[in-house]
C-alpha positions as CSV (number, residue, x, y, z in Angstrom):
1,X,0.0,0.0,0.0
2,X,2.0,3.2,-1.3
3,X,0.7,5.6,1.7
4,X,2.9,8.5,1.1
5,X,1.5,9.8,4.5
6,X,2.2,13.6,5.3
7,X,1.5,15.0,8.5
8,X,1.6,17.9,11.2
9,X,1.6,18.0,14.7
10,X,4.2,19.5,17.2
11,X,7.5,17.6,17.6
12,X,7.6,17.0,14.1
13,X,10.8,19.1,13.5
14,X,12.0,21.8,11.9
15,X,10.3,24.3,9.7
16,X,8.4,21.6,7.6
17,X,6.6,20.5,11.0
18,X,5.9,24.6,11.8
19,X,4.1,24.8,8.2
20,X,1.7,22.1,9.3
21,X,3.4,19.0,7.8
22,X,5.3,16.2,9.9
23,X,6.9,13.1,8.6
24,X,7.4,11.1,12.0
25,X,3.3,11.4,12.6
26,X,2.7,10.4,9.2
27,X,5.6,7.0,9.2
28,X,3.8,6.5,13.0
29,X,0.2,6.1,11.2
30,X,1.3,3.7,8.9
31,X,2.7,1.6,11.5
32,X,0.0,-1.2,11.9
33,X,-1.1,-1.5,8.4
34,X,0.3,-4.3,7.4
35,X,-1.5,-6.1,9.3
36,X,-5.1,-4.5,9.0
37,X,-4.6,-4.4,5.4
38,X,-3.1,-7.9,4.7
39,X,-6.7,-9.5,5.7
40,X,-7.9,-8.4,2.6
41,X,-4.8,-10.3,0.3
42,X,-5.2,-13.4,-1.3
43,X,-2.8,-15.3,-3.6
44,X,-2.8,-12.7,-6.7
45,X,-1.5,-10.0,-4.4
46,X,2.2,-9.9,-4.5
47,X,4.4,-8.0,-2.2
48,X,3.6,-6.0,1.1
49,X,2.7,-2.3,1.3
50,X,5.1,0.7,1.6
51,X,6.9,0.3,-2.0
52,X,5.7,2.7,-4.9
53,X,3.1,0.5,-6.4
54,X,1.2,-2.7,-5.6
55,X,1.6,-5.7,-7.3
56,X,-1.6,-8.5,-8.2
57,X,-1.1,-11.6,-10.8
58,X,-3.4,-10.9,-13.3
59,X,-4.5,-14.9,-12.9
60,X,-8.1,-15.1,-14.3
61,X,-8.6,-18.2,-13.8
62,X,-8.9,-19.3,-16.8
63,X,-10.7,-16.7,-18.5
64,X,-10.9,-17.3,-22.6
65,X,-10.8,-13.1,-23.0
66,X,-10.7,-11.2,-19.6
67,X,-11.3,-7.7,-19.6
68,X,-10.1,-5.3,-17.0
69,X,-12.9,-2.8,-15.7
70,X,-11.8,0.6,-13.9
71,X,-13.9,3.3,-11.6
72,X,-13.4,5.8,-8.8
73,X,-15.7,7.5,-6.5
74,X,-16.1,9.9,-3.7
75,X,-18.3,9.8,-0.7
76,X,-19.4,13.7,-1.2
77,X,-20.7,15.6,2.0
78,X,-21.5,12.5,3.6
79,X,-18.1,13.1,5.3
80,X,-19.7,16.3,6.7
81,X,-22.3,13.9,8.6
82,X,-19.4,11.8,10.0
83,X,-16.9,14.9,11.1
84,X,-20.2,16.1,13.1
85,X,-21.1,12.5,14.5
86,X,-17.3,11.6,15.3
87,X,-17.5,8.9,13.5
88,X,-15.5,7.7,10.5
89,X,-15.8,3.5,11.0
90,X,-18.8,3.2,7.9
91,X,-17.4,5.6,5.4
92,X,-14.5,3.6,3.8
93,X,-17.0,0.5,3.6
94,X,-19.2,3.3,2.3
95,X,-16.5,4.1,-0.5
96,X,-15.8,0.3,-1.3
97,X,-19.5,-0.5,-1.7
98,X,-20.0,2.3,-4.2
99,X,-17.5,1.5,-6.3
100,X,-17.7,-2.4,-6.3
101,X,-21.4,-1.5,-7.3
102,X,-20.5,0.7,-10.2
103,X,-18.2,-2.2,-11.1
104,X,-20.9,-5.0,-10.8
105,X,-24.0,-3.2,-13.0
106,X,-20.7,-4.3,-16.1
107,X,-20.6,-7.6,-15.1
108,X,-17.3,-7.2,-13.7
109,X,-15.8,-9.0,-10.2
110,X,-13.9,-6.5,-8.4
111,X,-10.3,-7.7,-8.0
112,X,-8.6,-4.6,-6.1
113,X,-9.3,-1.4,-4.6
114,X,-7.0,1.7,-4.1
115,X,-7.9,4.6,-1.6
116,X,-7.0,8.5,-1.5
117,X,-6.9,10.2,2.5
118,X,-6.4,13.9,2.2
119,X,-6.4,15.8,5.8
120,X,-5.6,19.5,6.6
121,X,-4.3,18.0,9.7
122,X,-3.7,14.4,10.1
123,X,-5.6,12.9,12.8
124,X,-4.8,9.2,13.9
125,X,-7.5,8.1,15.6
126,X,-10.0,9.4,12.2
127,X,-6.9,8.1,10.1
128,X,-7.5,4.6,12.0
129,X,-11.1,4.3,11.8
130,X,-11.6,5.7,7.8
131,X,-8.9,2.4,6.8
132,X,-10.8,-0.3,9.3
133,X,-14.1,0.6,7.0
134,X,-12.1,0.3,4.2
135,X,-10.7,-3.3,5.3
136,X,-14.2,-4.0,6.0
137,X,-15.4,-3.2,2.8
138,X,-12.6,-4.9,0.2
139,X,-12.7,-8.0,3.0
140,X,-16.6,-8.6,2.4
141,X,-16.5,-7.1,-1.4
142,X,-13.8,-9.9,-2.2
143,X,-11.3,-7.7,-3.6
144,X,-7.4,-6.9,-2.5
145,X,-6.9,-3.1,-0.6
146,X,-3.7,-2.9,-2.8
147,X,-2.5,0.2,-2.6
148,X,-3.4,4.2,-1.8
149,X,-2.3,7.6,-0.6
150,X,-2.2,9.4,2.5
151,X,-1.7,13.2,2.4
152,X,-1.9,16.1,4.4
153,X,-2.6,19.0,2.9
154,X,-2.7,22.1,5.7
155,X,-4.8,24.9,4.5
156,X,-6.5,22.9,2.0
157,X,-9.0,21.6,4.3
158,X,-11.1,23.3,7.7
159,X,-9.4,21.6,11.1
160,X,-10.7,18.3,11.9
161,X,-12.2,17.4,8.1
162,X,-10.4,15.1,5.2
163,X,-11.5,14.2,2.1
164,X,-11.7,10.5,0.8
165,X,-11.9,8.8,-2.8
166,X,-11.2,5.3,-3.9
167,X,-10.2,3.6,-7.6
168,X,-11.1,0.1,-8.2
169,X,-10.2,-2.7,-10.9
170,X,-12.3,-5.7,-11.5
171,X,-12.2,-8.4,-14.5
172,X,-15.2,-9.6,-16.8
173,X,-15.2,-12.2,-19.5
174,X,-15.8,-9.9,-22.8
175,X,-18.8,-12.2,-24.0
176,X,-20.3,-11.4,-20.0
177,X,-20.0,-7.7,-20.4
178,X,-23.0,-5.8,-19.7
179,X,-23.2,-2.5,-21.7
180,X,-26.7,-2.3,-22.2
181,X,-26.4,-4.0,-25.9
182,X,-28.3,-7.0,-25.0
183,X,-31.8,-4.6,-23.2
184,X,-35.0,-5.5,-25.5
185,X,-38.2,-4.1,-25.4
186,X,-40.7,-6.0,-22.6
187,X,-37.8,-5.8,-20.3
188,X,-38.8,-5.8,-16.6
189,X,-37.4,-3.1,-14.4
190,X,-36.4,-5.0,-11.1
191,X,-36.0,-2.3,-7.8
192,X,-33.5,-3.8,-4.9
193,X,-34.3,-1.8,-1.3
194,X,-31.5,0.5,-0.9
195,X,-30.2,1.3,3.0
196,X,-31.0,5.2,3.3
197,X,-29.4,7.5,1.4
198,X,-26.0,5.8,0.5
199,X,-23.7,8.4,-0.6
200,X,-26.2,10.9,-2.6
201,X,-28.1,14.0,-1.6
202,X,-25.7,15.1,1.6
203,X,-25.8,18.3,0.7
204,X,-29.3,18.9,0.6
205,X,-30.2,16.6,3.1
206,X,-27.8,18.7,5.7
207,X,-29.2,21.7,4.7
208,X,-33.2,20.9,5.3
209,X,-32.1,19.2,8.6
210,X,-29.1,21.1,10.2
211,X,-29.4,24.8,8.7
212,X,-33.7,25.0,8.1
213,X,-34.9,22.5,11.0
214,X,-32.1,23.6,13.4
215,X,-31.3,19.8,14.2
216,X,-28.1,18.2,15.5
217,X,-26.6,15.1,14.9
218,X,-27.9,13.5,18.1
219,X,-31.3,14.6,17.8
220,X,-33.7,11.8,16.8
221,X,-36.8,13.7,15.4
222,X,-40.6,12.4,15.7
223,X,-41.4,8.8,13.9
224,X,-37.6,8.5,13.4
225,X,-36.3,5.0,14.8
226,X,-33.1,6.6,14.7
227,X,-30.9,9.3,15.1
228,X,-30.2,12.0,12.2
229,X,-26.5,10.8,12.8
230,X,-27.4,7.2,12.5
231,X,-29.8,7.3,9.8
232,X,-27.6,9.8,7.8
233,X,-24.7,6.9,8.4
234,X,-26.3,3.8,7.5
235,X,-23.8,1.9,5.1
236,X,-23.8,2.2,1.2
237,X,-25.1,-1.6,0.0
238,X,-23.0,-3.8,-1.9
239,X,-25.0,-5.2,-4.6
240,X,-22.6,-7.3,-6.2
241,X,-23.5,-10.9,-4.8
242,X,-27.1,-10.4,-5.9
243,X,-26.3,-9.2,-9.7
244,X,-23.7,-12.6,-9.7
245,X,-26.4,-14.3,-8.4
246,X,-28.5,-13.8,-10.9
247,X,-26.2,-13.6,-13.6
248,X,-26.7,-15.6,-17.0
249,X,-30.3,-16.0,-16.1
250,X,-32.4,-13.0,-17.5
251,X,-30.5,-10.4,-16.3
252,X,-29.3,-7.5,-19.7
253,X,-28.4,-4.6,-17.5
254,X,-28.3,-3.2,-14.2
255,X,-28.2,0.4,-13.0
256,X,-26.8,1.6,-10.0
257,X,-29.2,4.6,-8.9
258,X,-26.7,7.4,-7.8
259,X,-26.3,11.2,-8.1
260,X,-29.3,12.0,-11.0
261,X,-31.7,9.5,-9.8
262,X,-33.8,6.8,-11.9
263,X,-33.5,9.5,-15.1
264,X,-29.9,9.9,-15.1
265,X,-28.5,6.5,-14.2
266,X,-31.0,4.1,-16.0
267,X,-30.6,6.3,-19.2
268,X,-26.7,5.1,-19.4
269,X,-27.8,1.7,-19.8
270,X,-30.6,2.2,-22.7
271,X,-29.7,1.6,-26.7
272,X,-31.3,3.9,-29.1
273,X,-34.7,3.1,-29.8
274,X,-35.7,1.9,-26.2
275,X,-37.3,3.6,-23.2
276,X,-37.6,3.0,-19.7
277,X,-40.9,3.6,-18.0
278,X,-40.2,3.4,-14.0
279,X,-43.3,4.1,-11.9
280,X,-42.6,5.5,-8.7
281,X,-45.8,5.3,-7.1
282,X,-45.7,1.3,-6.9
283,X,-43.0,1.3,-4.2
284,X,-43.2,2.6,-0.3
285,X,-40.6,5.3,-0.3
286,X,-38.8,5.0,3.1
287,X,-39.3,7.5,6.0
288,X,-36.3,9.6,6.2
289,X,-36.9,11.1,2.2
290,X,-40.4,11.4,3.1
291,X,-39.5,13.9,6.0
292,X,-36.6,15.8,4.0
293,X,-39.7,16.1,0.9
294,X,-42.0,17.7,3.6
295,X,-39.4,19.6,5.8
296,X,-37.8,20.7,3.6
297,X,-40.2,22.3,0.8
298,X,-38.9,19.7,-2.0
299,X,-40.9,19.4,-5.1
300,X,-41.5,15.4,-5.6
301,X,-39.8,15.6,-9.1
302,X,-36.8,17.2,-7.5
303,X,-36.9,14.8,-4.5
304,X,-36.3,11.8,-7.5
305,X,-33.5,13.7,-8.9
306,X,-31.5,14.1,-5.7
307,X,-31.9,10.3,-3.9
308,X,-32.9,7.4,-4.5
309,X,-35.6,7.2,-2.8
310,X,-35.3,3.6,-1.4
311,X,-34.1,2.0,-4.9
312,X,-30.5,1.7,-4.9
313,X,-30.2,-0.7,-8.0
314,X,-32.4,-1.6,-10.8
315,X,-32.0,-4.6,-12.7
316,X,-33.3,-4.8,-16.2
317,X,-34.4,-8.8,-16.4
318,X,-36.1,-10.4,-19.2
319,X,-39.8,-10.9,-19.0
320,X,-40.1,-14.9,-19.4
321,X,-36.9,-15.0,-16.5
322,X,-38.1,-12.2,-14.0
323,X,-40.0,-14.4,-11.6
324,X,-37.2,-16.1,-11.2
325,X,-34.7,-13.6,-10.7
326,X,-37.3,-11.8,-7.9
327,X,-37.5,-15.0,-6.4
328,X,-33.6,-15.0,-6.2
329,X,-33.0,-11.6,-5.1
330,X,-36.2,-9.7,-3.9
331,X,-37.2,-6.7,-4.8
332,X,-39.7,-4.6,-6.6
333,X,-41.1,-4.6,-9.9
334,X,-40.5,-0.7,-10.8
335,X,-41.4,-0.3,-14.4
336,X,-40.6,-1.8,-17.5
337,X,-38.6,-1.1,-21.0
338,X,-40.5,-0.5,-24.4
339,X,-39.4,0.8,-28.2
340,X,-39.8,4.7,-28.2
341,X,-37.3,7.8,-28.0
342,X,-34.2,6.7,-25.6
343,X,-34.8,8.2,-22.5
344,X,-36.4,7.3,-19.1
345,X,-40.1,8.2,-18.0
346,X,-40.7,8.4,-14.3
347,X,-44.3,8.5,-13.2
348,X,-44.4,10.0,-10.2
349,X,-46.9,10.0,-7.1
350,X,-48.8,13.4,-6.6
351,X,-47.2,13.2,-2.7
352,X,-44.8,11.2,-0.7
C-alpha cells in the first residue's frame, strides 16, 4: 500500500513540521497496516505495502478473454455527517460499496481497490477508523486493498475534516459484459431496497435538517427509529452478490441509482430506440426522504432527482426469466422497457 502519508503535529521538526506538515506522525500512522490491510490479500497479491506500487497476478482463472474494468468515486458531503457524529468507521465501507457496485452493474468482479486520504491535519485516531471501513469493505467485497495515498494538505482543508476517494479494478469475461447491448423491449425493471441515502443528496439533506430545521446530529426527530447521525450513516449496500447471483439467467443490464436518480442513471444503460418507464408510485418510499420532501419544501420531481428514494439498484431482467430472478434476489417490480425515444419516464406519485 504506497501511503505516502504527510502530517503535522508539534515535535515533528524543523520548519516543515511549523508549516503544518510532519513526517514522523505520518511514518507512525502507517505503523499497523500491514496487518489491518493484509486480511484483505489473497494469492494474486504480491508483495507488502510501503513500496511505490502494488503488485496483483493478473491470474483469471482461466478466463478465454478477460477484460479489465476501472472506476473511482467519492463519498461527497457525507463526510460532513461523519466529522459532526465523530464517527468515521462506515465511510470507507461506504466508499468500497459504491465502487464495487458501479463495477458489478458491467458484469465485472472487483479484484482490487485503491484509496485517496487527504487531511488539513492528520488525525490518527479518524486516520484509524476511515482504513478499518475500508478493510471492511474490500474483506466482504472480495477484492485486494492494494494500494493508496495518504496526504496532508494544511490549508486545504477546515481543522478536523479530510477528504476521501477510492479507484477500483475488477475483470469480466468480454462475452459477460453488460453495456446495455443485449436490453429489449418487454424488459422488466427490477428495484432492490437500498439502506438510506447511501452516498447521494448530503448536501441537501444537511441543509433541510441542520441549517432550516435547526437539528443536531444526536437529535432523533418524531417517527424516526433513529438518530439524524445514525440514519444519515447507515452503510452504502453492496450489490454485487445479488447481480452474480442472478447472472446468466435473464439479467441485460443493471443500473446503479446514484447522483441523477432513476432518469440519469438508468438512461446510461438504454440503446437507441428503447425507453424505460419506471413508476414511482408502486414502491413505499422510506421514511427519512419522506420527511426531507415535507421539511424541507422539495418538489417530488426534485426529491427523485437528488436520492434514490429507497431503490438503490435496478435490474433490467427479461420478461419470461423475472420471476425467477425476484424470487432470487427480492425486490420490486418498478417499471418496464418498451421501443420509443431513448430516455427514461418516471411516473411519479402526486405526494410522498
Amino acid at each position: 500500500m504506497t501511503e505516502e502519508t504527510r502530517g503535522s503535529e508539534e515535535g515533528g521538526g524543523g520548519l516543515y513540521a511549523a508549516a503544518g506538515v510532519n513526517i514522523l506522525l505520518g511514518n507512525e500512522v502507517k505503523s499497523g497496516l500491514q496487518e489491518l490491510v493484509g486480511r484483505t490479500y489473497g494469492p494474486q497479491v504480491l508483495g507488502k505495502i510501503g513500496g511505490f506500487g502494488g503488485f496483483f497476478r493478473a491470474d483469471f482463472g482461466g478466463m478465454e478473454e478477460p477484460v479489465l474494468v476501472a472506476s473511482a468515486d467519492g463519498v461527497g458531503t457525507k463526510l460532513k455527517v461523519a466529522v459532526m457524529a465523530g464517527k468515521h468507521d462506515t465511510v470507507g465501507e461506504d466508499l468500497v460499496n459504491h465502487c464495487i457496485n458501479d463495477l458489478a452493474v458491467t458484469g465485472a468482479r472487483p479484484l482490487f481497490f485503491l484509496d485517496y486520504v487527504a487531511f488539513g491535519e492528520l488525525d490518527a485516531e479518524v486516520f484509524r477508523q476511515v482504513m478499518e471501513g475500508l478493510v471492511r469493505g474490500c474483506e466482504l467485497g472480495g477484492c485486494a486493498l492494494l494500494g493508496g495515498e495518504t496526504a496532508q494538505m494544511p490549508g486545504m482543508y477546515q481543522r478536523g475534516e479530510y477528504d476521501l476517494a477510492g479507484f477500483i479494478v475488477g475483470v469480466v469475461e468480454r462475452r459477460k459484459v453488460m453495456d446495455g447491448q443485449q436490453v429489449r423491449a418487454g424488459d422488466v425493471l427490477v428495484g432492490l431496497p437500498s439502506n438510506g441515502l447511501h452516498t447521494n443528496g448530503y448536501s441537501l439533506a444537511r441543509k433541510i435538517l441542520f441549517e432550516k430545521m435547526g437539528y443536531g446530529i444526536g437529535d432523533r426527530p418524531e417517527g424516526w427509529e433513529r438518530t439524524i447521525g445514525e440514519e444519515l450513516l447507515r452503510v452504502h449496500l453492496n450489490y454485487e452478490p445479488q447481480l452474480r447471483r442472478v447472472a446468466g439467467r435473464g439479467l441485460h443490464a443493471a443500473a446503479h441509482i446514484t447522483g441523477g436518480g432513476f432518469e440519469d442513471n438508468i438512461v446510461r444503460i438504454l440503446p437507441e430506440g428503447l425507453r424505460a418507464i419506471v413508476d414511482a408510485r408502486v414502491w413505499k418510499v422510506p421514511k427519512v426522504f419522506q420527511f426531507l420532501c415535507e421539511k424541507g419544501g422539495v418538489e417530488v420531481a426534485e426529491m427523485y432527482r437528488v436520492f434514490n428514494m429507497g431503490i438503490g439498484m435496478v435490474l433490467v431482467v427479461g420478461e419470461r426469466e423475472v420471476e425467477e430472478v425476484e424470487g432470487m434476489v427480492g425486490g420490486v417490480r418498478v417499471g418496464r422497457v418498451v421501443e420509443g425515444e431513448r430516455g427514461v419516464e418516471l411516473i411519479l406519485p402526486e405526494r410522498l
